[in-house]
N, C-alpha and C positions, 0 to 999 in steps of 0.2 A: 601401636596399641600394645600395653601391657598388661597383663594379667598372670594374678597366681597359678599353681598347679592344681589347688583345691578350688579355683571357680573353674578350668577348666573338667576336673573331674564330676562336680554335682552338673557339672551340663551335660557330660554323659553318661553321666548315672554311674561314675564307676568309685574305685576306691584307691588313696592315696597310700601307694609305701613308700615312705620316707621323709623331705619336709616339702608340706601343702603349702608354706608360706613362701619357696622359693618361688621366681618370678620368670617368665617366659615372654619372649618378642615377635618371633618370628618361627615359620615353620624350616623344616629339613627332613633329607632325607636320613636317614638313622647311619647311614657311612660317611654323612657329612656332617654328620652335629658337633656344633659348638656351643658354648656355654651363651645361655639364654634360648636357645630352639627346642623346638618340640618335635618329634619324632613319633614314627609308629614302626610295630613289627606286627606283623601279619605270615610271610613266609617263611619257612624254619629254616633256609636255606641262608637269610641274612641275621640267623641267631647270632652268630660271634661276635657281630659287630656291637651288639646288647652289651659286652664287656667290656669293648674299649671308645664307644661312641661318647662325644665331648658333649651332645645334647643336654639340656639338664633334665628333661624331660622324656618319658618314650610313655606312649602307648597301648600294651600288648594285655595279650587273652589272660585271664584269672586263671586258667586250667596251665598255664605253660611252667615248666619245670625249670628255673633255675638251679643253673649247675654251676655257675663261678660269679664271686662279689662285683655286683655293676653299681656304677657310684653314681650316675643318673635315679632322680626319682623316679619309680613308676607308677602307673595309670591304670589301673587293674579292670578290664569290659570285659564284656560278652563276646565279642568280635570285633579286632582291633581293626578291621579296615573298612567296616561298616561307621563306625564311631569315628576314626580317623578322614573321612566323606562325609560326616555331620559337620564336624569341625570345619571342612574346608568350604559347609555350605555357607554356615554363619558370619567364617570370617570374608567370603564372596558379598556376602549381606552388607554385612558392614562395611566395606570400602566402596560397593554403590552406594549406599546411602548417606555416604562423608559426599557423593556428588548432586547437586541440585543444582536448580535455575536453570535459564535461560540465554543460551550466549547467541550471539547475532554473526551473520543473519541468519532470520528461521523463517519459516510462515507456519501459520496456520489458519482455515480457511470456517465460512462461516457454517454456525448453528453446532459447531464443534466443541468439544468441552474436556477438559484434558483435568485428572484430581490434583491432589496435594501430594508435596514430597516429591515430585515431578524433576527430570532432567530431559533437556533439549538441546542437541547439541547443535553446533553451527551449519547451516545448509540441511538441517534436516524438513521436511513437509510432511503436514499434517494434510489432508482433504477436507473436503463440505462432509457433514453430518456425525464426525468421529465421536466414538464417547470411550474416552480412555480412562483407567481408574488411575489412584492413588500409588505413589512412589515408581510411574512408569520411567524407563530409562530410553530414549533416543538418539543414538549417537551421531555423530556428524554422518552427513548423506543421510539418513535411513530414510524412507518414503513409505507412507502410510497413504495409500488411497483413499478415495471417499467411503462415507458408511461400512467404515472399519470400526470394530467394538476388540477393544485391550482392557485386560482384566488388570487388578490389583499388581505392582511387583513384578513384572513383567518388562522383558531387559530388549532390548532391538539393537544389536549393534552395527558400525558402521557400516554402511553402502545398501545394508539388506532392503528387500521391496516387499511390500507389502500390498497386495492388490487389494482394486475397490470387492469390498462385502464379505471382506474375510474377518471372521469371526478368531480371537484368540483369551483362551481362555487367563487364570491366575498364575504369577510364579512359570513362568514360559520363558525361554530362552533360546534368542533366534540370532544365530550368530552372522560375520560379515559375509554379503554376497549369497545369501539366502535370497530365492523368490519365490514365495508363498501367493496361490493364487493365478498364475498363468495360465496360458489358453492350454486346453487338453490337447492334446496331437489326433485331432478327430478330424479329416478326409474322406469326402467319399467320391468314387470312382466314378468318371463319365463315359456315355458310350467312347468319345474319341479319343479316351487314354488318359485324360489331365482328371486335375482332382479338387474339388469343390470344399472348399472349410465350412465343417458344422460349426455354428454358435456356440459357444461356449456358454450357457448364463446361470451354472450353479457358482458354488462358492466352496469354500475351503475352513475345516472348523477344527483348530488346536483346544482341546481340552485342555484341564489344569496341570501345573508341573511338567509340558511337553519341551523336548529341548530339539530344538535343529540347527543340525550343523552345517559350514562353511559351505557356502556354495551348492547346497540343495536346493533343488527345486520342486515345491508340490503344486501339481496342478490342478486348478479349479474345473468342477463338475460340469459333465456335460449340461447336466438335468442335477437339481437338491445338491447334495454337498460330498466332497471329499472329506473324509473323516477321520485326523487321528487321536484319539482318546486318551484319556489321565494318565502321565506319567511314563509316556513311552520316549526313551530318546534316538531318535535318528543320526547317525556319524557325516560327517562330512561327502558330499560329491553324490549323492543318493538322489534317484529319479523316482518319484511318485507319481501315477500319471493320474486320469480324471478318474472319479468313482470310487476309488480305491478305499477301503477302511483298513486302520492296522488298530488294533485291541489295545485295553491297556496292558501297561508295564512290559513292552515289549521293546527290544534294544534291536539297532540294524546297523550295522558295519558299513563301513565306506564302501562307495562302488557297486552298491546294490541300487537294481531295479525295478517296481511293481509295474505290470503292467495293467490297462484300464479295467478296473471293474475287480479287478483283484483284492481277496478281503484276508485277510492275515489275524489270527484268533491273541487270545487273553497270553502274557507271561511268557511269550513265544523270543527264540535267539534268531537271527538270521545276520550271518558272517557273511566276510565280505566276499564283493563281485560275483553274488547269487544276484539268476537274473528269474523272474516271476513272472507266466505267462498271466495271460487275463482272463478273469470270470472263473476264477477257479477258488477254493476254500482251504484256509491251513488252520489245524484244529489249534487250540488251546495250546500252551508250552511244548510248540516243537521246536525243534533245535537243526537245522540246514546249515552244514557244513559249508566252506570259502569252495565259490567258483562254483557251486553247485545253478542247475537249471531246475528249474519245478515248473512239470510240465501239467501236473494234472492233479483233482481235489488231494490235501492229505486229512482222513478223517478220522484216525484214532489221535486221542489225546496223548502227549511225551514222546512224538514217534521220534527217531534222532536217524535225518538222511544224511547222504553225500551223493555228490555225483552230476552227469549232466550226458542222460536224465535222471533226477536226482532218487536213489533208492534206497531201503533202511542201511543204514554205518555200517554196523560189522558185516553184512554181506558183502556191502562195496570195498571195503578194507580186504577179505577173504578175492575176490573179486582181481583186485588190484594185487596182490600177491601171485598168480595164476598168471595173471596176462604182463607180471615182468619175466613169466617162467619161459616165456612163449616157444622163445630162440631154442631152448633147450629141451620143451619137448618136442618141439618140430625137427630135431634133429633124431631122436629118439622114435619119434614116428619112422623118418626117412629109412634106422636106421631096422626096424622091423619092417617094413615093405620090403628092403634088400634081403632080408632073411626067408620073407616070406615068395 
């Protein structure tokens, strides 16, 4: 696909310095561009490369200060890596939607209804009752349970599972080796030690714009639904266990795990290999540092922790500065006891 620099620019709303009618192919990064690519710059630290990049095209903030002649045209936005993640959403659009039809073998089972604009790839199943919308994507393996509901533009890629009664909203992306829907890890204990499996019979409900990555697994409700809401993206290898709600626009790093019942608030960050005890509450846009444990509610909005168990940042930072001291004041102690 080709296109000018002035239809990429009115798509992001920004402004052309130099010629709009030059033509663009393919993306790069702005230390690799050669003539026909597009580029962005977003941190100041890969300024230089602005002067001598082959791209014909780059990206970057209307406030930035050129200091030496670049012979690439620019792109002039608001925020060149915001704009620069539109672009890579449309041109993602556009190359599923170059894919359609149906390649064999597939199944799909009865009273199920899949829309228009649809892909299906080889060995992928559909269940009894599916009502799938318009431009969904299935790729080879994917498995789609019974009385599954898939929204508009919504992408499933190879191998992932999809359990019966899981609900997934518009514009969803569920990547391979995903399993949405599994039994919750609910046990309960008998007098002679062994341990009895509770039913599982809620469900699992992806709101619009949700993305989950490679090989997570969210698990369906003990009781009603597991719940993660508009526009939050999950990373790769992440455990959501039953009950669990995460807010919208909330982002979570690989190797993180909620535990059941556990509810996570609105715009919130959670880095990786944070592990989240259950039945506890994390307010609106907190921010929990890699490796941290969160042992109990956090209830003021913006709180920013670390730790394990996890406590506000710059204490745990102050914290951690002290207890590399240790050696040194313990010797300091020893060496006032001998004085004393």
């Amino acid at each position: 696909m080709e296109f000018t620099v002035q239809q990429i620019a009115d798509l992001l709303q920004g402004q052309v310095q130099g010629d709009g009618n030059a033509k663009v192919h393919t993306l790069a990064k702005i230390e690799e561009g050669t003539p026909g690519a597009l580029s962005f710059l977003s941190n100041a630290k890969y300024e230089p490369y602005l002067y001598t990049t082959g791209a014909t095209a780059v990206i970057v903030s209307k406030t930035l200060e050129i200091k030496q002649p670049v012979a690439a045209n620019l792109i002039l936005v608001d925020d060149p890596y915001s704009s620069f993640s539109t672009l890579l959403e449309v041109y993602q659009q556009a190359v599923a939607a170059a894919r359609e039809g149906v390649e064999e073998p597939c199944y799909m089972g009865q009273n199920s209804t899949i829309g228009e604009r649809h892909y299906r790839g080889a060995f992928s199943y559909i269940g009894k009752n599916c009502k799938i919308g318009n431009g969904v994507h299935l790729y080879p393996h994917a498995y789609i349970g019974d009385n599954v509901t898939i929204g508009d533009n919504t992408i499933i890629y190879a191998g992932a599972k999809i359990y019966p009664d899981t609900v997934i909203g518009k514009s969803c992306t569920i990547h391979a080796g995903a399993v949405i829907g599994s039994d919750g890890f609910g046990f309960a204990p008998q007098k002679d030690g062994s341990y009895k499996a509770i039913p599982q019979i809620g469900n699992v409900v992806l709101e619009d714009h949700v993305s989950i990555g490679a090989n997570t697994t969210v698990d369906c409700a003990t009781m009603g639904s597991t719940i993660i809401r508009t526009g939050t993206k999950i990373d790769n290898l992440v455990q959501v266990a039953h009950n669990v709600e995460i807010g919208r626009h909330t982002v979570v790093a690989a190797q993180t795990a909620f535990a059941g019942s556990s509810k996570v608030g609105n715009y919130c960050t959670i880095a990786g290999q944070v592990g989240v005890v259950g039945h506890i509450s994390i307010a609106d846009r907190t921010i929990v540092g890699a490796k941290s444990g969160i042992s109990k509610n956090i209830k003021e909005e913006g709180t920013f922790v670390q730790g394990a168990p996890a406590f506000d940042y710059k204490q745990n930072l102050r914290a951690m500065a002290v207890f590399r001291k240790l050696p040194e004041l313990q010797k300091q102690i020893e060496e006032l006891r001998e004085k004393l």
